[in-house]
NURO-432241 format. One line per 5 residues: number of its first residue (from 1); for each residue x, y, z of C-alpha. Coordinates in Angstrom, 2 decimals, padded with zeros to 5 digits. Example, Ala and Ser with C-alpha at 12.3 -4.5 7.8 and 13.67 -1.06 7.14 Angstrom:
1 = 012.30/-004.50/007.80; 013.67/-001.06/007.14
This chain:
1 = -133.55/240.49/166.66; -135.43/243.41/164.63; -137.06/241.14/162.81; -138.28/239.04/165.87; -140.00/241.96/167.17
6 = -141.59/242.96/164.03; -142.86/239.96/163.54; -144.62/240.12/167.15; -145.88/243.71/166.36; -147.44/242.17/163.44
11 = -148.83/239.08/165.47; -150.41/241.37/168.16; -151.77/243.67/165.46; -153.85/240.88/163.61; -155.34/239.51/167.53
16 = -156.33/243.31/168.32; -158.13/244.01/165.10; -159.95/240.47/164.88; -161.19/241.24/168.53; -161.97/244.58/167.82
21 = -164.35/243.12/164.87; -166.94/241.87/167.08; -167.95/244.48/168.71; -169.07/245.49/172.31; -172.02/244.76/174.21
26 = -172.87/247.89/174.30; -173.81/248.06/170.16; -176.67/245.67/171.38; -180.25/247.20/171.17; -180.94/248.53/174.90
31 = -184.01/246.97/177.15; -187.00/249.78/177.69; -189.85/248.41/180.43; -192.80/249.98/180.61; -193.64/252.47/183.04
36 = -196.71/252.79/184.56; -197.93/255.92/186.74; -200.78/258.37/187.77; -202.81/255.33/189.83; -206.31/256.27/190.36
41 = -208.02/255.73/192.76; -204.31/256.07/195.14; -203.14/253.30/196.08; -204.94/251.77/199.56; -208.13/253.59/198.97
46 = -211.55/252.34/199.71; -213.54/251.95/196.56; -217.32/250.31/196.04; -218.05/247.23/194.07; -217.85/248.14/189.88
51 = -216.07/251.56/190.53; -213.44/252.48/187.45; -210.15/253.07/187.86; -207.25/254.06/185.65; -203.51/254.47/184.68
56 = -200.74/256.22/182.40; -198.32/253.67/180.61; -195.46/255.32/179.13; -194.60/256.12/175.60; -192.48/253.01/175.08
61 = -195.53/250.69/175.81; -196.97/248.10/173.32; -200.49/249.38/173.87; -201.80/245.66/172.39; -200.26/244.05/175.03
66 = -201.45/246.11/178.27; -203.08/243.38/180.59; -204.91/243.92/183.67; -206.14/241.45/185.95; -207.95/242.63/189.56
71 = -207.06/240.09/192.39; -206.07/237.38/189.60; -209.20/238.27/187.75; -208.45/239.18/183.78; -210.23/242.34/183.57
76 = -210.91/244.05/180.06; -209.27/247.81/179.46; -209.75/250.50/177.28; -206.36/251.94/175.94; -206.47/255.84/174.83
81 = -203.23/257.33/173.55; -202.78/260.44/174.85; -200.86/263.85/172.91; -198.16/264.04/175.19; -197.16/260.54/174.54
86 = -197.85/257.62/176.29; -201.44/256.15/176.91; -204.66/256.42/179.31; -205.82/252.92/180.45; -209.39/252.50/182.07
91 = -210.94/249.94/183.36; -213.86/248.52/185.91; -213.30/246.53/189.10; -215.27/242.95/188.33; -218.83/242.93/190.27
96 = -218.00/239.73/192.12; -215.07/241.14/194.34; -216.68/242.50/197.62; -215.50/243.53/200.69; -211.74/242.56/200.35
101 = -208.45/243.80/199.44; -207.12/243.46/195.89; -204.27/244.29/193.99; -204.75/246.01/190.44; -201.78/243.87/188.19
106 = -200.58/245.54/185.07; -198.43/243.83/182.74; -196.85/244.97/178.90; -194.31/245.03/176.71; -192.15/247.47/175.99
111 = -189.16/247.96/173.05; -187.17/244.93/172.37; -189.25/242.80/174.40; -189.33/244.15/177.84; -191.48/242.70/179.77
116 = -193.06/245.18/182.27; -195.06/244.92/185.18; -196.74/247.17/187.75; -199.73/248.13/189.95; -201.05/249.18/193.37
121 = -203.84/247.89/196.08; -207.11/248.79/197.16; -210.07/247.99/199.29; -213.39/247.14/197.74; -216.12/247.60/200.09
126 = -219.59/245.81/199.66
């Protein structure tokens, strides 16, 4: 009888440590979006046709692959990285959207491939 239960001590033994060899999910490399903050002009604000307008994206932003696009419009930015980590993002509102409401779109990347995606509304007057 001793040696039927050794024998199953053994046999557990071996399935623990071969389960144990793969690891937990948890080992995998983490998922880090990009933030975006410090909207300006706030969001719902009344700006004129060609005014500028800017962002922070955090630290763990791809600055290469910051796109903006102004009620669907691809709009070209200019990225600054800033000291205290993290990156200034200006841009212009395109001179043919007047007198309606538009969304400023943000997308990046972030570590491991996050995708990231933000942004905020305004009104353009004429």
């Amino acid at each position: 009888m001793k040696t039927y239960h050794g024998f199953l001590l053994l046999v557990l033994m071996l399935v623990t440590s071969n389960s144990w060899a793969y690891g937990s999910s948890s080992s995998s490399k983490a998922c880090i979006k990009p933030e975006f903050s410090h909207f300006a002009p706030a969001e719902n604000a009344e700006v004129v046709v060609g005014s500028t307008f800017s962002f922070y994206a955090s630290a763990t932003t791809h600055p290469n692959s910051i796109q903006v696009a102004v009620k669907g419009l691809p709009t070209p930015v200019a990225v600054t990285p800033k000291n205290e980590g993290g990156f200034l993002v200006n841009g212009s509102i395109p001179s043919s959207l007047k007198g309606v409401y538009a969304r400023i779109a943000i997308t990046a990347d972030g570590q491991n491939n996050c995708k990231g995606n933000g942004g905020w509304l305004i009104k353009i007057t004429e």
